[in-house]
FIVO-379097 format. One record per atom (N, C-alpha, C): residue number from 1; residue in one letter; atom name; z, x, y. Coordinates in nm, 4 decimals. Last residue first. Layout:
BEGIN
nr;rest;atom;z;x;y
NUM;A;CA;Z;X;Y
...
This chain:
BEGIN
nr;rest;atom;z;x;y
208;X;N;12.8039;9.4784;6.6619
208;X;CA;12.7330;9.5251;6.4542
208;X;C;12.6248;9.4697;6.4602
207;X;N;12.8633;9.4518;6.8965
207;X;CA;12.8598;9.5985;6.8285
207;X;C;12.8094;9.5738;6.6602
206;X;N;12.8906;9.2135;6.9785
206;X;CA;12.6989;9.3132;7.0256
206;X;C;12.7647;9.4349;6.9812
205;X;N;13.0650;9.1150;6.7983
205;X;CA;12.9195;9.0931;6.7951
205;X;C;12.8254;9.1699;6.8479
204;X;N;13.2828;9.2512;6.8881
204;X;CA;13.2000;9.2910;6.7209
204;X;C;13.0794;9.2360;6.7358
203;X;N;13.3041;9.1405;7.1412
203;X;CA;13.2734;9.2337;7.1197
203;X;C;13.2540;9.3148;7.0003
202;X;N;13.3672;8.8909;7.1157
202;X;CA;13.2308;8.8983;7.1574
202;X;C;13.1883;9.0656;7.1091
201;X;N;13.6068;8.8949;6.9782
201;X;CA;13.5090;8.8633;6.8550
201;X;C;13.4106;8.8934;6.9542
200;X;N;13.7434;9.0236;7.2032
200;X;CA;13.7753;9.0694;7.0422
200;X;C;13.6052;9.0526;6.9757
199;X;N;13.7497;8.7861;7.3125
199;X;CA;13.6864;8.9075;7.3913
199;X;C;13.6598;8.9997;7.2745
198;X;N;13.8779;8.5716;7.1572
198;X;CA;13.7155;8.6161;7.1724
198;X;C;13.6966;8.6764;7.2451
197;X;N;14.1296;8.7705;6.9619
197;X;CA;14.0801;8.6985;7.0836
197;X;C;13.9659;8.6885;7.0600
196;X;N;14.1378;8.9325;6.6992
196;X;CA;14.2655;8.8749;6.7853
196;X;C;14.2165;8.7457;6.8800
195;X;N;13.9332;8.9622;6.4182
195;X;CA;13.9473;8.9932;6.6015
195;X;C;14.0732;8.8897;6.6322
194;X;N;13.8491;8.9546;6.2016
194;X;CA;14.0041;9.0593;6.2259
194;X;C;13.9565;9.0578;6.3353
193;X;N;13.6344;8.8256;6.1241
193;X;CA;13.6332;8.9541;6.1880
193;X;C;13.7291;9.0296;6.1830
192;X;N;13.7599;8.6072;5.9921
192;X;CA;13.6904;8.6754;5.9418
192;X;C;13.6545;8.7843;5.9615
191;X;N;13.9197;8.4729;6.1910
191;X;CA;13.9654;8.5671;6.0535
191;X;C;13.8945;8.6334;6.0325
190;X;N;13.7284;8.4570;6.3973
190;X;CA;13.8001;8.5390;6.4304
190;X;C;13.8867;8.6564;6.3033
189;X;N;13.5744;8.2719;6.2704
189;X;CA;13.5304;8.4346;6.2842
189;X;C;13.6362;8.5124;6.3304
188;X;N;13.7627;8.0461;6.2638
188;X;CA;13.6787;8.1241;6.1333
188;X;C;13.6124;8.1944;6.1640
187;X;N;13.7524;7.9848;6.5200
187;X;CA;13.8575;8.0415;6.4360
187;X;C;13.8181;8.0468;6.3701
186;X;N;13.5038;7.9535;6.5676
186;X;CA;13.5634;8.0507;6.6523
186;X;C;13.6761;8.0759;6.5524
185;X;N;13.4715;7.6812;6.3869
185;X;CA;13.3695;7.7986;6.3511
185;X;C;13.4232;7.9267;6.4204
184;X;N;13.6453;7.5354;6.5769
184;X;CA;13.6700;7.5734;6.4504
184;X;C;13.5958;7.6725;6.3892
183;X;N;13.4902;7.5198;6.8436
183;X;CA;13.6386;7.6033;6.8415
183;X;C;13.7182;7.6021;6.6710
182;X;N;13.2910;7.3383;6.7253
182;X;CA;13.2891;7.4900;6.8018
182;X;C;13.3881;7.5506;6.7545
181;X;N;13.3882;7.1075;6.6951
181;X;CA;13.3175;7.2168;6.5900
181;X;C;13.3128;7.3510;6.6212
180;X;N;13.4960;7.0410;6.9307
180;X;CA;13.5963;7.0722;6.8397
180;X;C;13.5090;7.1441;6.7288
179;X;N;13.2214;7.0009;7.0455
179;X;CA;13.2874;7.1482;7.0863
179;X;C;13.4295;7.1566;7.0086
178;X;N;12.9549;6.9188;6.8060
178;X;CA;13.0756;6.9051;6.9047
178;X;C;13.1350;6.9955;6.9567
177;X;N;12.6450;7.0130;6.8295
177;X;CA;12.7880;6.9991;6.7653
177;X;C;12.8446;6.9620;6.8646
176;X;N;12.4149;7.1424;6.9128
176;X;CA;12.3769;7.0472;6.8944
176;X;C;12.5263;6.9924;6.8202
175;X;N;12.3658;7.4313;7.0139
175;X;CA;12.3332;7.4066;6.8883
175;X;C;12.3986;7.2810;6.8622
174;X;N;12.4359;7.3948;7.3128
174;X;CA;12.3183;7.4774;7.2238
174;X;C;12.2512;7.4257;7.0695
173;X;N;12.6227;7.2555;7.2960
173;X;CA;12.5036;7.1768;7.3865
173;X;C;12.4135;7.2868;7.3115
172;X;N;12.8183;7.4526;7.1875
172;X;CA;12.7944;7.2423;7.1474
172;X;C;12.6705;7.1989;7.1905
171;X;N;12.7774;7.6742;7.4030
171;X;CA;12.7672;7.6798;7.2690
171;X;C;12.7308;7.4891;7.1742
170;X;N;12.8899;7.5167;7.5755
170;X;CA;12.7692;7.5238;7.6265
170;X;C;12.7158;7.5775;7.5222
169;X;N;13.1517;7.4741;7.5403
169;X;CA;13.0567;7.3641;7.5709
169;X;C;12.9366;7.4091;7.5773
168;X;N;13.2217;7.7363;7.4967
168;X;CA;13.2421;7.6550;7.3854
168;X;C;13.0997;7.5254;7.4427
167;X;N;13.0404;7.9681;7.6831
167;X;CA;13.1510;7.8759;7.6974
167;X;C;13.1392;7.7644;7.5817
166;X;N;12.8366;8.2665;7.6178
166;X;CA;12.8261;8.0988;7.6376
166;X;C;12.9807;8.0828;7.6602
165;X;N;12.8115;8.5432;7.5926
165;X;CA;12.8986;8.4823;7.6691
165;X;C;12.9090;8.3330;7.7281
164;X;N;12.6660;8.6353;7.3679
164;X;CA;12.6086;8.6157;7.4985
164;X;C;12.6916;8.5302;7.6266
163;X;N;12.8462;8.6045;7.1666
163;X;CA;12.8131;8.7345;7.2642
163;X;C;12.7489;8.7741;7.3579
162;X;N;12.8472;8.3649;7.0974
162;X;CA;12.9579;8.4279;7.1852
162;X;C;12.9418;8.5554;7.2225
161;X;N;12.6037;8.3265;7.0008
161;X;CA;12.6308;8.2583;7.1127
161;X;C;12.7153;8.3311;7.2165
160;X;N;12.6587;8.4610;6.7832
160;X;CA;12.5438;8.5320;6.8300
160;X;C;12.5240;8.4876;6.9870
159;X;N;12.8186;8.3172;6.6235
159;X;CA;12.8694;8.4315;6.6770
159;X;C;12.7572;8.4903;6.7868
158;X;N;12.7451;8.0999;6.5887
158;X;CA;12.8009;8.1079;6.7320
158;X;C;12.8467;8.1944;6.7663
157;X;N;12.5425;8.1932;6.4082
157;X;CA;12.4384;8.1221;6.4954
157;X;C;12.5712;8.1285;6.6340
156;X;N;12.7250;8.2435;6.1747
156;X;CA;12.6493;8.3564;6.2958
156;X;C;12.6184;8.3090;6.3627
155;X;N;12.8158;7.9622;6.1299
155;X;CA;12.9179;8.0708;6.1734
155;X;C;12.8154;8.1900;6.2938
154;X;N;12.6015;7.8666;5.9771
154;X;CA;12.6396;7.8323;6.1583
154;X;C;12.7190;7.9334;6.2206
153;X;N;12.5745;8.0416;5.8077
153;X;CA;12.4572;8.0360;5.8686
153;X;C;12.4842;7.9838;6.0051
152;X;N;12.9042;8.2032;5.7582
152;X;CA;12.7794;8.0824;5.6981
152;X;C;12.6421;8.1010;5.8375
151;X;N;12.9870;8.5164;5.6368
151;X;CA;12.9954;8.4264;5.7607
151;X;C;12.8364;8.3083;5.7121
150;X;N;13.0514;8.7143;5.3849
150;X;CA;13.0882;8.5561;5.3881
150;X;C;13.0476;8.4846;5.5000
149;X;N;13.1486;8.9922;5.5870
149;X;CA;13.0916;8.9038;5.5176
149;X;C;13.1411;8.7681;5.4645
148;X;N;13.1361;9.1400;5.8932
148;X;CA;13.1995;9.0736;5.7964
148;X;C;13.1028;8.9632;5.6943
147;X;N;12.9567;9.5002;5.9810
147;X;CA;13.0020;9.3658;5.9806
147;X;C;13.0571;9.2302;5.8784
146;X;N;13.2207;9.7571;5.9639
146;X;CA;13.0543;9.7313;5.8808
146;X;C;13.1131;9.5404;5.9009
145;X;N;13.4040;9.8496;6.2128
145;X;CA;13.3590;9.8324;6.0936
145;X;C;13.2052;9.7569;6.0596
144;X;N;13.2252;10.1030;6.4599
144;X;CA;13.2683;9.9681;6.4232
144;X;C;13.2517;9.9169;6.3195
143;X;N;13.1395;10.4234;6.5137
143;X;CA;13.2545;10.3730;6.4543
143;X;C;13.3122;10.1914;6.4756
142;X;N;12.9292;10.3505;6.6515
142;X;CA;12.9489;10.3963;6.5381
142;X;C;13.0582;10.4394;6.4284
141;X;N;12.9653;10.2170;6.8839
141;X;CA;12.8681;10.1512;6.7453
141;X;C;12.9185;10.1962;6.5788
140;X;N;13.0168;10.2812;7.1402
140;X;CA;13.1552;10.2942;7.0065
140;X;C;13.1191;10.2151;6.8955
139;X;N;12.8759;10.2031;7.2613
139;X;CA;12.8929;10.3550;7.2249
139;X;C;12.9852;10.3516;7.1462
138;X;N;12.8922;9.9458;7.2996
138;X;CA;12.7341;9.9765;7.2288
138;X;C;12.7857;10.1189;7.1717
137;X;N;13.0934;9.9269;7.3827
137;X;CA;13.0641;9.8668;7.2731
137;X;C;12.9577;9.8732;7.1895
136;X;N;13.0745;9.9747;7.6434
136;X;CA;13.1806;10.0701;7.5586
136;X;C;13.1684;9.9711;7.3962
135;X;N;12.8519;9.7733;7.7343
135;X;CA;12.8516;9.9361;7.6935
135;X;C;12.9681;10.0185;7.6141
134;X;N;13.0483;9.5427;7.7368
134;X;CA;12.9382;9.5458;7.6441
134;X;C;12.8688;9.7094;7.6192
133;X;N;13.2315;9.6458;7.8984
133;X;CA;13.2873;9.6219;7.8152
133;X;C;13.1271;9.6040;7.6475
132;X;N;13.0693;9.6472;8.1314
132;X;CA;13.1267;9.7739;8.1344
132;X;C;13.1979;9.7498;7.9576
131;X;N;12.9228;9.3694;8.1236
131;X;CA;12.8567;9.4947;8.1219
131;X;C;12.9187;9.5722;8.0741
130;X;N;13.2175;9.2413;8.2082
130;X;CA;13.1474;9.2205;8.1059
130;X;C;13.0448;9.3069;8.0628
129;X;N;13.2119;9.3629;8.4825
129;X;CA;13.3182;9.4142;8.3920
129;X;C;13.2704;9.3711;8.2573
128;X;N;13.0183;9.2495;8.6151
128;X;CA;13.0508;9.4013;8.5842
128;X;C;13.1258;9.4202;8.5055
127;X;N;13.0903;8.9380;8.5834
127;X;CA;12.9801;9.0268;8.4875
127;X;C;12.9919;9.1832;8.5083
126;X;N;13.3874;8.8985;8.4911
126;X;CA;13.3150;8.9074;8.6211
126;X;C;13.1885;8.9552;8.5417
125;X;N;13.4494;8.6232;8.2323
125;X;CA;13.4695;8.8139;8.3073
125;X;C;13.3796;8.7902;8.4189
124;X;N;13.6546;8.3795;8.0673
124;X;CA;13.5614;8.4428;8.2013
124;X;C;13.6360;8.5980;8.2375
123;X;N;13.6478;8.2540;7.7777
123;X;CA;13.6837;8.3797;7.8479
123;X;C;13.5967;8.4105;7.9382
122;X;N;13.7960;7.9696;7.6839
122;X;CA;13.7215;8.0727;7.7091
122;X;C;13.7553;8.1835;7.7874
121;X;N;13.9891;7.7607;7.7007
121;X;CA;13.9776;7.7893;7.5997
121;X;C;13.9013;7.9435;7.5738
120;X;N;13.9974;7.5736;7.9027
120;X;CA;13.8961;7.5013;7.8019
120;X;C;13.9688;7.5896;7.7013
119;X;N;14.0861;7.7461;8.0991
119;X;CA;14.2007;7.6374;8.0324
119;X;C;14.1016;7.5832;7.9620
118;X;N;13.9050;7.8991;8.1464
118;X;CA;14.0295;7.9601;8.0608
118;X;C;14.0813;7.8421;8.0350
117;X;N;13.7159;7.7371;8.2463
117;X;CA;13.6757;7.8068;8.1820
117;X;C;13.7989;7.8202;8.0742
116;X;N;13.8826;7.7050;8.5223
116;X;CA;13.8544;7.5857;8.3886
116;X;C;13.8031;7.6581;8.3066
115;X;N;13.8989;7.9379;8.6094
115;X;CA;14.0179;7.8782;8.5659
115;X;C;13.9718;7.7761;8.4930
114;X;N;13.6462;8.0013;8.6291
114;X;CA;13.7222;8.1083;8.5502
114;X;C;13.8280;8.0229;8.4674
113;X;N;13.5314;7.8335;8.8280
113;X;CA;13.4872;7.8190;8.7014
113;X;C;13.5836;7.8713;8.5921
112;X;N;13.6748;7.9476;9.0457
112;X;CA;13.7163;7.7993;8.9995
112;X;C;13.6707;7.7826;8.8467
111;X;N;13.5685;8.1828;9.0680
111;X;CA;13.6851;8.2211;9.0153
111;X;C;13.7523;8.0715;8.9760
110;X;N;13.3180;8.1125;9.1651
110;X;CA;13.3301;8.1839;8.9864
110;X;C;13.4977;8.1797;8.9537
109;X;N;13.3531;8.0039;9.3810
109;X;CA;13.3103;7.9278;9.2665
109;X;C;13.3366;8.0329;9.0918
108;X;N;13.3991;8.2646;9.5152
108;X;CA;13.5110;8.1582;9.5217
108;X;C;13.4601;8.0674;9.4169
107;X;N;13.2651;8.5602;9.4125
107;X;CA;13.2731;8.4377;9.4774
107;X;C;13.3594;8.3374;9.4735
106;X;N;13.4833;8.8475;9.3859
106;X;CA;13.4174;8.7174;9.3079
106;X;C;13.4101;8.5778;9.4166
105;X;N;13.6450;9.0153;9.4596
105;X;CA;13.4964;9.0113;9.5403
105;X;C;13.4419;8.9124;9.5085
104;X;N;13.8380;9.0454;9.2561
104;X;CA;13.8774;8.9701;9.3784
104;X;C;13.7647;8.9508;9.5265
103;X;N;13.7766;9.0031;8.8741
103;X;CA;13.7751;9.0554;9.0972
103;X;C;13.7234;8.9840;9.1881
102;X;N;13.8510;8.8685;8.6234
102;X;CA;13.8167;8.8809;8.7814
102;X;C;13.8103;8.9338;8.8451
101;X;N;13.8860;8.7978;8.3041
101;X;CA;13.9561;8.9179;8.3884
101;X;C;13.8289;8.9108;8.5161
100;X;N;14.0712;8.6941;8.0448
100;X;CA;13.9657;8.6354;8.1470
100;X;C;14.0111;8.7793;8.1952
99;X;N;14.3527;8.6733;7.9070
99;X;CA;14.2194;8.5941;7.8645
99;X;C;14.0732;8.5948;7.9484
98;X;N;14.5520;8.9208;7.7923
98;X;CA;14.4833;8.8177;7.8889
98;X;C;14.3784;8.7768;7.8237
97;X;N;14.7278;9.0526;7.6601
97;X;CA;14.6584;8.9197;7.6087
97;X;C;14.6065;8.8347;7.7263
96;X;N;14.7258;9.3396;7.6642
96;X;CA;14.8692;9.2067;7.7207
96;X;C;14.8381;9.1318;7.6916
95;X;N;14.4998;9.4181;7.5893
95;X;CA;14.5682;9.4361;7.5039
95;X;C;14.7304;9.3323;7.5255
94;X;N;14.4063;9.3274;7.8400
94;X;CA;14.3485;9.2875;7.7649
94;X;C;14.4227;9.2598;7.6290
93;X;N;14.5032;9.5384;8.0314
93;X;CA;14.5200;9.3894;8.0584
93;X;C;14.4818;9.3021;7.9124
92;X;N;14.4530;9.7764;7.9362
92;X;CA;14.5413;9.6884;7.8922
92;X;C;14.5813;9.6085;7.9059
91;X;N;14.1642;9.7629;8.0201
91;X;CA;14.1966;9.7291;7.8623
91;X;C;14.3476;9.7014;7.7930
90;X;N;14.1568;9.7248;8.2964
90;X;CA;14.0717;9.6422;8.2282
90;X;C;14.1885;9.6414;8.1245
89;X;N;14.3088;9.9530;8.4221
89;X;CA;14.3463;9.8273;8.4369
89;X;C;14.2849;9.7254;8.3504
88;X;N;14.1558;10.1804;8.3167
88;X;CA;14.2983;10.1855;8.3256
88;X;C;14.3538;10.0227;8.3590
87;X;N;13.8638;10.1011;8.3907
87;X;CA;13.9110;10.0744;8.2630
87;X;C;14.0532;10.0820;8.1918
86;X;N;13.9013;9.8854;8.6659
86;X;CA;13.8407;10.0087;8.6193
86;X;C;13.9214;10.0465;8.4471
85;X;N;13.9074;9.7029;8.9034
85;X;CA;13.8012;9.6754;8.7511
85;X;C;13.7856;9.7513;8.6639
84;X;N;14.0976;9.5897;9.0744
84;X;CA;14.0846;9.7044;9.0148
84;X;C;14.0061;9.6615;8.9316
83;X;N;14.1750;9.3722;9.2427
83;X;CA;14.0573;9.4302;9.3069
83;X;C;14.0134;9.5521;9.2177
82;X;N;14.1740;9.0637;9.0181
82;X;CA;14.2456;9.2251;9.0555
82;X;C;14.1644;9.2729;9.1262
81;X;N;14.2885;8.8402;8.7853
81;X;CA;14.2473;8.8766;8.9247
81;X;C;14.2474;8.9582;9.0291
80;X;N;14.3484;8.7201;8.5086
80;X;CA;14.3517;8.8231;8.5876
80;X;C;14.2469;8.7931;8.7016
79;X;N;14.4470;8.4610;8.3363
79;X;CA;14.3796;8.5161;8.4080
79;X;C;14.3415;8.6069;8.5190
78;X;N;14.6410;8.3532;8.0630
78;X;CA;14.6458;8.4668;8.2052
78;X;C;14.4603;8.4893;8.2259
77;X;N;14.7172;8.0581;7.9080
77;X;CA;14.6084;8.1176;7.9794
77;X;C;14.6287;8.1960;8.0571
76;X;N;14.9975;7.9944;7.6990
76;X;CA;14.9631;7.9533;7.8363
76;X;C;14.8195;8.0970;7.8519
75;X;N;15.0514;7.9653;7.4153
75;X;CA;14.9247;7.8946;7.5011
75;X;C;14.8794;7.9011;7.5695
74;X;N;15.2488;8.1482;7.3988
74;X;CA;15.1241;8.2001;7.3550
74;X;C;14.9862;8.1018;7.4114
73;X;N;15.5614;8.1905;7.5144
73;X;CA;15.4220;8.0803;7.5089
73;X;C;15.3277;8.1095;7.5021
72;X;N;15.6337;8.4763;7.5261
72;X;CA;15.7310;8.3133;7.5376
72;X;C;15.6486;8.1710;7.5304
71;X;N;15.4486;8.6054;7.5332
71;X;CA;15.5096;8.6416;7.4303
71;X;C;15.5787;8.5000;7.4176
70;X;N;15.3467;8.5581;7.7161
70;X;CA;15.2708;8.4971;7.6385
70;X;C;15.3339;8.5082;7.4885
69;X;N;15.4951;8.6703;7.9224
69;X;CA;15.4953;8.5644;7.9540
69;X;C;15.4031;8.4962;7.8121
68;X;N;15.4682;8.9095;7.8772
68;X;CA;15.6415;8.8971;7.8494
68;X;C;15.5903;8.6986;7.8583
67;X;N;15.2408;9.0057;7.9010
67;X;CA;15.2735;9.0009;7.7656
67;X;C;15.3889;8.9308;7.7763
66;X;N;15.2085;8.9407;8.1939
66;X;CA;15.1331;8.8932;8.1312
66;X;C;15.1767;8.9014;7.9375
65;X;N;15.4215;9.1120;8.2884
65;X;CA;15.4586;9.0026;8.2873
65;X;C;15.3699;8.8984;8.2316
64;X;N;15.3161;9.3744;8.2251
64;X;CA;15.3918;9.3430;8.1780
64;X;C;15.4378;9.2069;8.1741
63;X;N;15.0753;9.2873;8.4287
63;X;CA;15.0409;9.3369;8.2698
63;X;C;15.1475;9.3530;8.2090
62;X;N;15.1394;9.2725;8.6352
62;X;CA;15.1149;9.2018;8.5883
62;X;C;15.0713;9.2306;8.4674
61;X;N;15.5247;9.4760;8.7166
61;X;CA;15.3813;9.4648;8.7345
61;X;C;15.2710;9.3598;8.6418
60;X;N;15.8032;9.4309;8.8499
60;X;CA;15.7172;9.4289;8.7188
60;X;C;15.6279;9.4153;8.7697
59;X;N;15.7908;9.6229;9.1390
59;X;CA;15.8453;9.5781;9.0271
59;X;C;15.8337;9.5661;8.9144
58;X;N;15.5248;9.5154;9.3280
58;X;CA;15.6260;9.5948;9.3208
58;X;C;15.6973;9.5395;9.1751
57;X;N;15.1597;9.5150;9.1560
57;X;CA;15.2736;9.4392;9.2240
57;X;C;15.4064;9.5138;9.2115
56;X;N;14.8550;9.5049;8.9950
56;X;CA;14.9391;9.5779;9.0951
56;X;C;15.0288;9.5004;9.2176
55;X;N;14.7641;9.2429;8.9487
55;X;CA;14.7808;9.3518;8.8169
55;X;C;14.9080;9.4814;8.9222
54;X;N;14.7532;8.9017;8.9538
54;X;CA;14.7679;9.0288;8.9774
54;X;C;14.8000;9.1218;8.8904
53;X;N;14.6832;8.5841;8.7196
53;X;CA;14.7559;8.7018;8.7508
53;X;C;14.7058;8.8179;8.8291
52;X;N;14.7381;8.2938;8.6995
52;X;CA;14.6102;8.3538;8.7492
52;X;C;14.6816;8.4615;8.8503
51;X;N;14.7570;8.0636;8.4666
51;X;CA;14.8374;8.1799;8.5427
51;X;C;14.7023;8.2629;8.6029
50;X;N;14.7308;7.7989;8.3330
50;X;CA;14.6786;7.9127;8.3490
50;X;C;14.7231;7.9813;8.4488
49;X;N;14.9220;7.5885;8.2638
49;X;CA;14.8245;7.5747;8.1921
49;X;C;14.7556;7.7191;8.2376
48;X;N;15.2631;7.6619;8.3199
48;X;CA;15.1363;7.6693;8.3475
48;X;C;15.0372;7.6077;8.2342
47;X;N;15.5512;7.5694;8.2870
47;X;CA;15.4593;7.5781;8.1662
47;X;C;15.3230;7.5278;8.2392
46;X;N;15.7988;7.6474;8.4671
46;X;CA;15.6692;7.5056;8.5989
46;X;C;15.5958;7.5000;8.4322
45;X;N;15.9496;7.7833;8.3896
45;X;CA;15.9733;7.6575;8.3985
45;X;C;15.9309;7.5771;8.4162
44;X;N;15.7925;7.9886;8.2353
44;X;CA;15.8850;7.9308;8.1936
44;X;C;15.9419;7.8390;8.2087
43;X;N;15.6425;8.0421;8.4943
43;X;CA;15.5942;8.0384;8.3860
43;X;C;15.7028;7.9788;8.2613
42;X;N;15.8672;8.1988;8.6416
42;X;CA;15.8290;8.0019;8.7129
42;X;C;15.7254;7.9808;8.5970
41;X;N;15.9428;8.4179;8.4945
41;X;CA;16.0781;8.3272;8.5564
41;X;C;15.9787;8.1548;8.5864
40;X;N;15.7147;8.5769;8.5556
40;X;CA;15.7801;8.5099;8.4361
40;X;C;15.8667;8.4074;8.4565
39;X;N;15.7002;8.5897;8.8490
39;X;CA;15.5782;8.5106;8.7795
39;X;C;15.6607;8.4513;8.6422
38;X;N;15.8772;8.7109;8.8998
38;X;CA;15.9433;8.6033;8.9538
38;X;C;15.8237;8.5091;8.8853
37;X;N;15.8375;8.9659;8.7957
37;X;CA;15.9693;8.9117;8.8000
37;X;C;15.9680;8.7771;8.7551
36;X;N;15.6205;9.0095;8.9008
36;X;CA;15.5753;8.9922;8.7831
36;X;C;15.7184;8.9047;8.7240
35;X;N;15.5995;8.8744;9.2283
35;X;CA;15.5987;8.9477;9.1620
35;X;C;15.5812;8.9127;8.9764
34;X;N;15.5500;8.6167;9.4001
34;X;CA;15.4677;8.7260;9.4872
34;X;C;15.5030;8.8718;9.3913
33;X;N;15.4086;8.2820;9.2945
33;X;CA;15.4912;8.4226;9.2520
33;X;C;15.4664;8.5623;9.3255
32;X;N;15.3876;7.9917;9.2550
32;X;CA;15.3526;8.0558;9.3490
32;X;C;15.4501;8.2348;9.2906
31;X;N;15.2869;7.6623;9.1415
31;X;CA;15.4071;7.7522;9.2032
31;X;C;15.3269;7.8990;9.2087
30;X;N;15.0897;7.4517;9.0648
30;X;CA;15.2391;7.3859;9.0665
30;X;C;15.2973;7.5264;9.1104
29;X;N;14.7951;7.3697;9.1869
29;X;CA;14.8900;7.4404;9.2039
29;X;C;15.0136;7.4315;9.1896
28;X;N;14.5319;7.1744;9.0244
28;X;CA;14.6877;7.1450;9.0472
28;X;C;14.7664;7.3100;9.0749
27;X;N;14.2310;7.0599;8.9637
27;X;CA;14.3390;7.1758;8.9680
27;X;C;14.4335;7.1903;9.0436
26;X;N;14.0776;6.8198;8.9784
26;X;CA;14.0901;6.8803;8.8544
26;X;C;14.2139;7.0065;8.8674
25;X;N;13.9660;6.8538;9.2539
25;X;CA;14.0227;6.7134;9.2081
25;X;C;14.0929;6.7799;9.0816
24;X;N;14.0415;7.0772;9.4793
24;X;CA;13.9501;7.0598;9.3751
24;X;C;14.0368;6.9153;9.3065
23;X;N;14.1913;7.2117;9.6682
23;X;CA;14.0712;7.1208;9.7335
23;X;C;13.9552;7.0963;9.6005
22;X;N;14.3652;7.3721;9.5850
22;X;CA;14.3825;7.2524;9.6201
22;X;C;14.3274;7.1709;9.6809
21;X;N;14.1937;7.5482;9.5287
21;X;CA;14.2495;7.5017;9.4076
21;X;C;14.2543;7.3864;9.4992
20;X;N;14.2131;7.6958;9.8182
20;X;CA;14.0916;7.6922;9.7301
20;X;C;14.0819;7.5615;9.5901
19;X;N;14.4424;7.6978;9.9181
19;X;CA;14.3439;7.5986;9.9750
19;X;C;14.2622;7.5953;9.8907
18;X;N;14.5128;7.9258;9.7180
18;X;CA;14.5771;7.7697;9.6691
18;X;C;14.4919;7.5964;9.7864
17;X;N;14.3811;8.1385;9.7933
17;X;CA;14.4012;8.0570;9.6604
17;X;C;14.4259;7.9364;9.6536
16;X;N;14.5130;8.1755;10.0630
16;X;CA;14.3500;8.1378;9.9922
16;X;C;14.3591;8.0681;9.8674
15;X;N;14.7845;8.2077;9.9957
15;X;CA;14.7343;8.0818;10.0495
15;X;C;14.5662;8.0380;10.0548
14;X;N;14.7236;8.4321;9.8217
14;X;CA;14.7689;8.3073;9.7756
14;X;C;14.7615;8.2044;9.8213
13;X;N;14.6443;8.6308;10.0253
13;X;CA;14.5666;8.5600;9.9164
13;X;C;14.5969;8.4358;9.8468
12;X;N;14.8346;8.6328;10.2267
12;X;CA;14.6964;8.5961;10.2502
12;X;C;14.6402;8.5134;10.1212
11;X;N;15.0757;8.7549;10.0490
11;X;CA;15.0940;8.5569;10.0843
11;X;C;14.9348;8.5527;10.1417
10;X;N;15.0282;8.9380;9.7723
10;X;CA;14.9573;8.9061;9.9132
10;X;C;14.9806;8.7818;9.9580
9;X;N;15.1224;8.9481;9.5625
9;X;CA;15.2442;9.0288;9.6110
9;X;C;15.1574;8.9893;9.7566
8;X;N;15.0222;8.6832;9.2877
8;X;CA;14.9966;8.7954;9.4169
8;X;C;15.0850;8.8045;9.5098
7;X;N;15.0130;8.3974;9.1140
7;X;CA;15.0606;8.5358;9.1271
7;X;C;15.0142;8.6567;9.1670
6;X;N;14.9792;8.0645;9.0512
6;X;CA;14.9220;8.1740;9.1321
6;X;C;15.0102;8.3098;9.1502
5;X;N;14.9371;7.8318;8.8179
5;X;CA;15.0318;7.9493;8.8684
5;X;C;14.9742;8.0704;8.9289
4;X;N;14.8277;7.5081;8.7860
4;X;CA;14.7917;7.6626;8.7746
4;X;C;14.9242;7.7293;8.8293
3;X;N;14.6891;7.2957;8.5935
3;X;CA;14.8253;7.3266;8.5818
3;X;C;14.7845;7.4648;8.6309
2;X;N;14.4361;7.0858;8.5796
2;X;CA;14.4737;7.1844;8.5121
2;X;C;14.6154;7.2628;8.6084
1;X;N;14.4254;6.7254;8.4548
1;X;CA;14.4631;6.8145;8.5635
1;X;C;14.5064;6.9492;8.5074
């Protein structure tokens, strides 16, 4: 059962949300936050498995409560969910350590996928925003270090996966491994890259 925390200053949305979740066998709404305040505060006590954050809210806002909250548990999964897609909201959501990033136009299945997605481990983007992130990556070619060396023959094969935005499982089903193989070859690019995250590592990949 995945463990969620819903956070929006909109009771509409949240009660969408949570009919939404709570009509899935697999996803568990344990609490509810209408600020960034009150998101940290029930992240601390309810220990989400994925938070599925707003970005514009009175008070603290979700990009502060997304670092303050990962700062106190680095496990727990933010997943953004924002009607903003635009690069003032994208990158420092990103830099807060989110893991995923949504709008709120997103079909109702993508945003179920998102949350299992993130609690596997992965990173769901809306595809515009994945686009918008794969272009500022193509243009900023030229200044990206010179790609890493040492990477083994499987190593590239998932780097080449993760930039096509597979999901660990679907990377395993590609090339024929387990998905604990997976998520070990991921941490050995990540050193290897000096990327923080796999939004990090997708994005050395379609840049070198």
């Amino acid at each position: 059962m995945i463990r969620v925390l819903l956070v929006d200053d909109q009771h509409l949305i949240r009660a969408g949300l949570r009919m939404l979740c709570d009509a899935q066998p697999d996803i568990e709404v344990v609490g509810e936050a209408d600020n960034g305040r009150e998101a940290i505060a029930l992240a601390a006590r309810l220990i989400p498995d994925v938070v599925v954050m707003d970005l514009r809210m009175p008070g603290v806002d979700g990009i502060t409560a997304t670092s303050r909250i990962l700062a106190d548990r680095p496990a727990t999964r933010v997943l953004v969910l924002t009607t903003f897609g635009d690069d003032d909201h994208l990158y420092p959501a990103l830099t807060a350590g989110a893991c995923g990033f949504l709008l709120k136009d997103a079909p109702p299945a993508d945003l179920l996928d998102g949350i299992r997605r993130a609690a596997a481990g992965d990173s769901p983007f809306s595809q515009e925003v994945l686009r918008r992130l794969v272009q500022r990556a193509v243009h900023a070619r030229a200044e990206t270090p010179p790609p890493a060396q040492g990477l083994t023959a499987r190593e590239q094969d998932v780097l080449n996966l993760v930039a096509e935005g597979l999901s660990n499982t679907e990377i395993a089903d590609r090339l024929h491994i387990g998905v604990t193989t997976v998520k070990t070859h991921i941490t050995s690019l990540m050193t290897k890259t000096n990327s923080p995250n796999r939004v990090r590592l997708a994005l050395f990949a379609r840049g070198a």
